[in-house]
N, C-alpha and C positions, 0 to 999 in steps of 0.2 A: 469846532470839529463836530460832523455828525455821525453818528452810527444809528445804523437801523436798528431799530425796536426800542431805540431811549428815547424818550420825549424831547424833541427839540427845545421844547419850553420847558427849564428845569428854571425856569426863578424865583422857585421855591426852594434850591436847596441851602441847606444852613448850618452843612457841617462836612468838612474834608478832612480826609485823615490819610497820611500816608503812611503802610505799609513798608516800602523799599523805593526801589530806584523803578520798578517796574508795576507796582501796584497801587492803586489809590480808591478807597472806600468814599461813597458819597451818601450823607444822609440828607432827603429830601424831605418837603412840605407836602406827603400826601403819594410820593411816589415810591416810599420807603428806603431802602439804600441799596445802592449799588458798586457792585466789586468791578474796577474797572484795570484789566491788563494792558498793559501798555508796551508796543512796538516804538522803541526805545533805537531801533535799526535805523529808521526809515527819516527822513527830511522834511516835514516837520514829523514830530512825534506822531505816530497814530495810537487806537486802541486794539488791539488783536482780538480778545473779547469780552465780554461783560455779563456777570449774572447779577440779576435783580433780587432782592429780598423782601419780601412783601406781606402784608396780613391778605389773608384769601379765607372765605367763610366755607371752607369742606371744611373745617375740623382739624387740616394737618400740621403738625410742629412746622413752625414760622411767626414771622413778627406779628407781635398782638397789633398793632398801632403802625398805620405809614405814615403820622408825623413824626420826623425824625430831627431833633433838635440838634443836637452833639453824639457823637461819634469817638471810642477813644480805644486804641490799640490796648490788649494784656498780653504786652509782650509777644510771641509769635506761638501764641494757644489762643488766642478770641479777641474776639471783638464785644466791646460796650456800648450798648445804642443806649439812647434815653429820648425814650419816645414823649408828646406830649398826651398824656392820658392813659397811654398803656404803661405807666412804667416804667422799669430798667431793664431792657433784655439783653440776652448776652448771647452771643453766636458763639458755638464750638467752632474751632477751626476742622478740627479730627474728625469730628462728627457731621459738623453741619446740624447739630441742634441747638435749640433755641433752649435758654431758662429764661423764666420772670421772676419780676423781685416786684411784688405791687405791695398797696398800702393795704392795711383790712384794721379796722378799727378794733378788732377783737383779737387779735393777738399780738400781743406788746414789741416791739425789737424790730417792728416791719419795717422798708421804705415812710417816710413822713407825707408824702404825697407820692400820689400818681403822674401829675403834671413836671416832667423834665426838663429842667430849662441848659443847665449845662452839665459837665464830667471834667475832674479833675485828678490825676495821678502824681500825689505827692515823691518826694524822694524816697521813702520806706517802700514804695508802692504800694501804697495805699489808697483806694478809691475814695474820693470825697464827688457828693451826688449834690447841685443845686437845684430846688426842686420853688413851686410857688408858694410851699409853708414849712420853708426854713431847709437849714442844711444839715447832711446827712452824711456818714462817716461808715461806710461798711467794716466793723469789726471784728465779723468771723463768717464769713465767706460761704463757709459748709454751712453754719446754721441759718443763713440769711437773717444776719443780726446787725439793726444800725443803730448808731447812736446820730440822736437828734438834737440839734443846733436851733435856736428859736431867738426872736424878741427879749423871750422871758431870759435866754442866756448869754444877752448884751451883744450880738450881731443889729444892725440898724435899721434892719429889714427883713419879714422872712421872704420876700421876693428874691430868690440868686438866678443870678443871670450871670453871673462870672466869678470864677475863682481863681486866683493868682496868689503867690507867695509872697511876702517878702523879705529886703537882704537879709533879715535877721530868723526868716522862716516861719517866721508867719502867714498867717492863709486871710 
């Protein structure tokens, strides 16, 4: 399927996420993510339209980073990007404004890295963040407070590249 003004060439992108029956979020390698509606009427499916999300250098609220690793719905209030380098951004749906969750080595509670590699929503809904030095546990939301996962705390790697449960509910 083409639609004008999306890069025909998206073989970068690395994270879909669907919305509904009618919406699908795409996070790309560099093209940032895009909100795609979809004509759901028509024989095959088409898209009706699609806004782009993107880091732009004016200055204005928007994605820090257009590599977009994983992509993960909060319910029908935002969206969770995890960029590689910028961070954890988070799109208002209400608003259309962006927050960031980055690392700062001087103030304790932050993100563990900058580097995003995946997003994970446990059953509490609870955000679990895999990042390139270890994994990260958003525990209070308002204060941007996470608790971090390491080596040192018997994970087998701080590289996450995927988080899954299992039957017993483990992560």
């Amino acid at each position: 399927m083409q639609v004008e003004g999306i890069p025909t060439d998206l073989k970068g992108e690395f994270s879909i996420c669907v919305q509904n029956d009618s919406i699908l979020w795409i996070g790309t390698n560099g093209w940032g993510v895009f909100k795609l509606i979809l004509n759901r009427d028509t024989s095959p499916v088409s898209v009706k339209s699609y806004k782009q999300y993107r880091y732009k250098f004016d200055g204005s609220n928007c994605l820090n980073n257009n590599s977009i690793f994983s992509v993960l719905l909060d319910g029908d209030k935002g969206l969770w990007i995890g960029t590689r380098g910028g961070g954890l951004n988070y799109l208002d749906f209400a608003t259309e404004k962006f927050y960031y969750y980055r690392h700062s080595p001087m103030e304790k509670g932050t993100i563990s890295n900058d580097d995003i590699l995946c997003l994970y929503k446990d059953v509490d809904n609870s955000l679990w963040v895999g990042t390139s030095n270890g994994l990260n546990h958003l525990v209070d939301r308002k204060d941007s407070l996470f608790q971090w996962y390491t080596e040192k705390d018997g994970i087998p790697n701080n590289t996450i590249h995927g988080i899954l449960r299992d039957e017993i509910g483990n992560l």
